[in-house]
N, C-alpha and C positions, 0 to 999 in steps of 0.2 A: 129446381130440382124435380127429375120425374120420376117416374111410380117407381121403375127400376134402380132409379139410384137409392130411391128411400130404400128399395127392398135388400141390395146391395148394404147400405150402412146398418137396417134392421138387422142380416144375417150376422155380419158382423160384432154389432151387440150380443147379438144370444151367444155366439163362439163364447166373448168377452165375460160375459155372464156364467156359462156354461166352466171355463178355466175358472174363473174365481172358486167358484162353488167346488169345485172339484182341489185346487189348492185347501180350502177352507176343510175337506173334508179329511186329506193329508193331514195337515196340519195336525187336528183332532185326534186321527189315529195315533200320530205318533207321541200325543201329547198323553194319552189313554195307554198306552204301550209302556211306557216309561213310568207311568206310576203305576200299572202293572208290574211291570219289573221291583221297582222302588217295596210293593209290599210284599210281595213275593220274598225278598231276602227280609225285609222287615221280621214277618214269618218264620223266616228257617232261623232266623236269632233268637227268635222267642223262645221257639221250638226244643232251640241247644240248650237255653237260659232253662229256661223250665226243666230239660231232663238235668240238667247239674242239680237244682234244687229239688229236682225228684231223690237225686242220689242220696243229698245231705239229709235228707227226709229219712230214707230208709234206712241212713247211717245211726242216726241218733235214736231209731225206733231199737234198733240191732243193741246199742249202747244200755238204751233203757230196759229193752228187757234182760239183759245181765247183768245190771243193776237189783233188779228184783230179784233175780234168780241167785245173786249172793245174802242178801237179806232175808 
């Protein structure tokens, strides 16, 4: 093997290397993406959740103070 085929099979490893890391990096995006997405609606359910039980909050405050207001 001479200098140039080493360099030849070297350039080829770093491509080889170069793809990998670059897959790997994909990969991670779209792995980060997705539970991005994932908490994001997490989020807007909460968000929904919490205003319903804001409502029933305000409903029973509305209830108790005309409770008092007959006594």
């Amino acid at each position: 093997m001479d200098c140039c085929e080493l360099a030849l099979y070297n350039g080829k490893l770093a491509i080889y290397i170069a793809l990998g890391a670059f897959a790997t990096l994909i990969i991670c995006l779209a792995i980060f993406r997705n539970y991005y997405i994932k908490m994001k609606g997490l989020t807007i359910e909460l968000k929904k959740k919490n205003g319903q039980e804001q409502k029933q909050i305000d409903d029973l405050k509305k209830e108790v103070e005309q409770l008092k207001s007959r006594n």
